[in-house]
N, C-alpha and C positions, 0 to 999 in steps of 0.2 A: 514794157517792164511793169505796166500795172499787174497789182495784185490784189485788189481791195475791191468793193462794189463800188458803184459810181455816185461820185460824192456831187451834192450841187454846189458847186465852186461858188456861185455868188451870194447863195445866203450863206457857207461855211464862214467868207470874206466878213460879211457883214459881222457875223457872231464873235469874231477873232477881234475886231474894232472895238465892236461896244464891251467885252470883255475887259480888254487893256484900259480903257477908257475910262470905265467903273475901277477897275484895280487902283491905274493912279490918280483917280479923284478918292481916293479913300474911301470910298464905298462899293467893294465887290459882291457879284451876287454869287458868283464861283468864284473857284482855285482853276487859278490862270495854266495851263500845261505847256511847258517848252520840252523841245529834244534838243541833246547836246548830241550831233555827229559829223563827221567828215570824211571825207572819200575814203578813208580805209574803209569806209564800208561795204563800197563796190570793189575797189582795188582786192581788196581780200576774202572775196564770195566769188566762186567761179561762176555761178548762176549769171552775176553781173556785170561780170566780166569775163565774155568771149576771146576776148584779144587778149587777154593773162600777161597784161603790162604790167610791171612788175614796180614796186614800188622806186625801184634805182631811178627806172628808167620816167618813170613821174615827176622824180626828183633833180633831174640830170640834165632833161630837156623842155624847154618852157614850151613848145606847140604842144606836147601833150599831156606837160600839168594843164594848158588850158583847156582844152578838149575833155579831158576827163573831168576836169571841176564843171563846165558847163552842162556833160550830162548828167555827174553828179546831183547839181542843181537842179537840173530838171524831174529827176528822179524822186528827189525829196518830194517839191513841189504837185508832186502827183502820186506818190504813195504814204506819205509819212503824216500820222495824225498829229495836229498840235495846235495849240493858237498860235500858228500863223499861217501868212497867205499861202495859201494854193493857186496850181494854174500859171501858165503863162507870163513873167512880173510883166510889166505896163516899160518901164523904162529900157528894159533890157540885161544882161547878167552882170550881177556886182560878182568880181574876180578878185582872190587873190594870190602872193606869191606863197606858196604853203611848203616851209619849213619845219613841220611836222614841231615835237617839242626840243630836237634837239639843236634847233639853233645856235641857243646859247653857251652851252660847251663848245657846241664847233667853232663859233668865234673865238673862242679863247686857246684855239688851236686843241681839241679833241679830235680823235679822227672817228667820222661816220663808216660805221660798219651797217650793213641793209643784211636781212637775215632773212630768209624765204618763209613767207608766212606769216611776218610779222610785220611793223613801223619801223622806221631806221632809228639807231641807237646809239650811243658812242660810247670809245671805251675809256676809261678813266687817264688822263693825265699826268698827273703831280706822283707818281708811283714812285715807290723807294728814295733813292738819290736826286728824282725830279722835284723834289716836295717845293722846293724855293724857285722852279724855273721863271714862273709868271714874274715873280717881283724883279728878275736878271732882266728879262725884254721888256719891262714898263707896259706901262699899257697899251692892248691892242688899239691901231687904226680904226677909227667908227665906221668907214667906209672901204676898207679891206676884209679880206678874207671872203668867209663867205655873206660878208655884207653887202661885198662888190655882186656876187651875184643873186641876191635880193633887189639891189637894183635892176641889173642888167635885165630879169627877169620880166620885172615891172616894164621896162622901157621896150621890150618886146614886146608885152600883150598890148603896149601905147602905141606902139608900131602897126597891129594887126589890127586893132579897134580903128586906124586911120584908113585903112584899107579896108573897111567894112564888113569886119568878120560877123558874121552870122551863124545860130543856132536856132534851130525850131522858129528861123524866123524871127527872132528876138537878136538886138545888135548887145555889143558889149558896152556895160554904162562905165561904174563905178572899179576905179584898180585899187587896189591895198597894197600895204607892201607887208611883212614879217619886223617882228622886233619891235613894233614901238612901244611895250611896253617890257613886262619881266615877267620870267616863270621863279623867281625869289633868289635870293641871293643864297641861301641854304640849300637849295635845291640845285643852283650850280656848283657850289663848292661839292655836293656829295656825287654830282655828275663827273666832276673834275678829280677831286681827289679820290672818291669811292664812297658808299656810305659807311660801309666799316670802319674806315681809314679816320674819315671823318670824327665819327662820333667817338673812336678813342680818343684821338687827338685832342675831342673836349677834356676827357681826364689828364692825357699824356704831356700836352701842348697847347695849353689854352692859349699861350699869345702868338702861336702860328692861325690857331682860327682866326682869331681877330684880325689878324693881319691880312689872311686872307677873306672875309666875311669884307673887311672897308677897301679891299683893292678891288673885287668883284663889284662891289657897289658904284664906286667912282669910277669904276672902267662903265656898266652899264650907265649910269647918268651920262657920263660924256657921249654915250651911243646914242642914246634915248635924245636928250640935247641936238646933236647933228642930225639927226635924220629929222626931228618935227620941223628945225629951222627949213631941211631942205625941201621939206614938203608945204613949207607955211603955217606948219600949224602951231598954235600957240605953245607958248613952256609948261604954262601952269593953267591947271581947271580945277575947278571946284571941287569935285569929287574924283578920284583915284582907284581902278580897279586893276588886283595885280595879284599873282597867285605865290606860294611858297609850298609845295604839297610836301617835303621831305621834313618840315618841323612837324610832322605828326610819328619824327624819331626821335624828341627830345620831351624831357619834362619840363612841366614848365616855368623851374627852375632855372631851367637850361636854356628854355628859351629867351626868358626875362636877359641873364647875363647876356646871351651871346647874338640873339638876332635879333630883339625889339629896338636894339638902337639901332641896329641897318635900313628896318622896317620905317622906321620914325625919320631919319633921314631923306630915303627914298622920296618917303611923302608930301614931307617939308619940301622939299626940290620941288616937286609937281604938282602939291594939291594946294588949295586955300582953305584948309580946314576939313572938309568934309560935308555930310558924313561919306566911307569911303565904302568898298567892296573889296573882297577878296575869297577866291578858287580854292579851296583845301579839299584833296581827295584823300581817301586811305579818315579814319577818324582823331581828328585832332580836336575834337569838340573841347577838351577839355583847357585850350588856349582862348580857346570865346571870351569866356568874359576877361580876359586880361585885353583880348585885339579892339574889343567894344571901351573899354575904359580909359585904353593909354593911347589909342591912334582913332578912336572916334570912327571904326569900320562899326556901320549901321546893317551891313548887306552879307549875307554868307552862303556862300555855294558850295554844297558840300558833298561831298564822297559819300561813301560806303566803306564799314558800318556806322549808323547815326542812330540816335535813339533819342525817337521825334519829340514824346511828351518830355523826357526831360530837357531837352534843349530848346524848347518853347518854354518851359517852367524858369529855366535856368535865366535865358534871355531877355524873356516878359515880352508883351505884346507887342512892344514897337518895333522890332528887329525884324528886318528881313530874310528868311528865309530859303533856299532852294532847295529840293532833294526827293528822292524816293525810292524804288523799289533800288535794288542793283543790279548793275547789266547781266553779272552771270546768269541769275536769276530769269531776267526778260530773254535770255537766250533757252534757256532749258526750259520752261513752265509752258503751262497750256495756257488757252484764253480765264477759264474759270478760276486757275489759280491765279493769276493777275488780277481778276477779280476781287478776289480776297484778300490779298495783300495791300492793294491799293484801301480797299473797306477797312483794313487795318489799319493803315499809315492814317488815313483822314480821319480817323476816329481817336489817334492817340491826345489831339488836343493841341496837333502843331497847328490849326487854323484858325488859332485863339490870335483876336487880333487884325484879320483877313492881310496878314500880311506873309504867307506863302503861294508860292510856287514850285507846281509840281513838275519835277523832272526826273528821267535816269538817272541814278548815280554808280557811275559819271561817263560817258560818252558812248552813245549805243554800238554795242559790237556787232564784228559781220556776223550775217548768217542768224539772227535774231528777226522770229517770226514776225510779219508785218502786220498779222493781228493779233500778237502781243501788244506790238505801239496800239492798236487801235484798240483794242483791249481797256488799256491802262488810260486812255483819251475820255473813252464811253465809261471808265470808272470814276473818272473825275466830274463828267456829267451828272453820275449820279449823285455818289456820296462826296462831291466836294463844293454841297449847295449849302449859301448863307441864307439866314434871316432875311428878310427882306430889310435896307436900309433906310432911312428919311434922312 
């Protein structure tokens, strides 16, 4: 599957360390590069996928979501430029159960429809006369539905990891499972109820939001809850990363009334303060500085469209940053236009501060050239050098 020249894996290694290294000692000499991608990548390019497994069938049967994620894996690892490791990992492939994003509608009883061509989707619930169904059945089971099979999943690739499954030689280390944390409480309500449906209901029905905005929350906490106990891991950490991509459908107005106290909740539950991170694709910049002030989120990963200088101006230098070109773009553009654009983005004055990172926004799609990504990596090398620090 390579498509790139040959990279020397141990000085790339070295350079990927002392990068991060520099970043979080406060003192970088670049702008750090990550890729956000996942096996739709290959699942949905014929090039790289021969066998034209489809995505049901990834989703349906755990031997070959595993299989496909460890070539996936492998794949990355040896064509995909970024600061991070290439090559071979040392321990062997960190797996997980991959629920794409619509898990959390389907737990709430959404049905997954799979669409040729696309990621699997669900279709809205709460429709016409269903509007009040959720609050009739109380809250879902944390370990039913399809939470039953997030486990059962996990408990399978524990099964094959004990029987010595192997890849390029490399055994299976590390298992995840799906859910432990949230794609936002506004973002299932508009998965559930629709986003139309939704955002009239803020004029039509504002104490039906609310009501549904604090059942979604307390249903997810009790999820989130049961599953860390059943894994061991602890309730609450310091800091809290959690996304909500559909509040870049409200003002922030709108947002203040109806989601900052779910947001605020959620966090109290699980964080000790902060500072926290949060996922917003699509451009919701304009809730920043309200997310930075009232929930003490220090970190923002962002979509497309973003518009860097002002959201560095806007932010000021301590904030953390993610973002860049956007994928359509890195699918359609040539090497030299990446070029340029990336010479554009690092010049607008988002790496005032040395606290960005350059990434897609937001998750590389198939069929986007591989020296686009390498493109945009050798762009960073150039134009995303600091002063030197003391």
């Amino acid at each position: 599957m390579g498509r790139l020249p040959p990279v020397d894996l141990e000085k790339h290694n070295e350079e990927v360390k002392r990068v991060w290294e520099a970043y979080h000692a406060g003192k970088p000499y670049r702008v750090p590069v990550t890729i956000g991608i996942n096996p739709r990548f290959i699942l949905l390019n014929p090039e790289y996928n021969a066998q034209a497994i489809t995505f049901e069938q990834y989703s349906n049967d755990p031997q070959t979501m595993l299989d496909v994620q460890v070539r996936f894996f492998h794949f990355v690892r040896h064509n995909i430029m970024s600061d991070a490791e290439m090559g071979l990992p040392k321990d062997g492939w960190d797996v997980y159960v991959d629920l794409q994003n619509y898990y959390e509608a389907a737990w709430f009883g959404a049905e997954v429809r799979f669409y040729e061509g696309e990621v699997p989707d669900t279709l809205p619930l709460l429709k016409d006369d269903r509007k009040y169904l959720l609050f009739d059945l109380g809250l879902p089971d944390p370990l039913g539905g399809i939470m039953r099979k997030n486990l059962d999943f996990a408990e399978f690739f524990a099964r094959r990891r004990g029987d010595g499954y192997e890849y390029a030689g490399r055994p299976m280390n590390r298992i995840n499972i799906a859910a432990m944390g949230t794609d936002g409480p506004f973002t299932a309500a508009a998965n559930l109820r629709g986003a139309t449906s939704i955002c009239i209901d803020i004029y039509e029905d504002p104490g039906y939001v609310h009501r549904l905005l604090d059942y979604i929350t307390q249903a997810t906490i009790l999820r989130i809850k049961t599953l860390r106990a059943l894994r061991n891991e602890p309730l609450k950490t310091k800091s809290v990363g959690f996304a909500d991509d559909s509040i870049a459908l409200l003002s922030t107005q709108a947002y203040r009334e109806f989601v900052l106290p779910y947001h605020r909740k959620f966090l109290e539950t699980f964080g000790e303060g902060g500072p926290h991170s949060i996922h917003l694709c699509g451009d919701a910049t304009r809730h920043f500085p309200m997310l930075r002030d009232e929930l003490n989120i220090q970190s923002f990963d962002t979509g497309f469209p973003v518009d860097f200088g002002w959201l560095r101006k806007t932010l000021g230098p301590d904030v953390t940053i993610y973002g860049g070109p956007s994928v359509p773009f890195l699918r359609g553009a040539t090497p030299p236009q990446v070029r340029d654009e990336l010479k554009r983005i690092l010049g607008t004055g988002i790496t005032e501060g040395g606290k960005f990172v350059l990434r897609e926004g937001n998750n590389l799609a198939p069929s986007t050239p591989l020296e686009n990504v390498a493109a945009m990596y050798q762009a960073a090398l150039e134009f995303g050098r600091y002063q030197t620090r003391t």
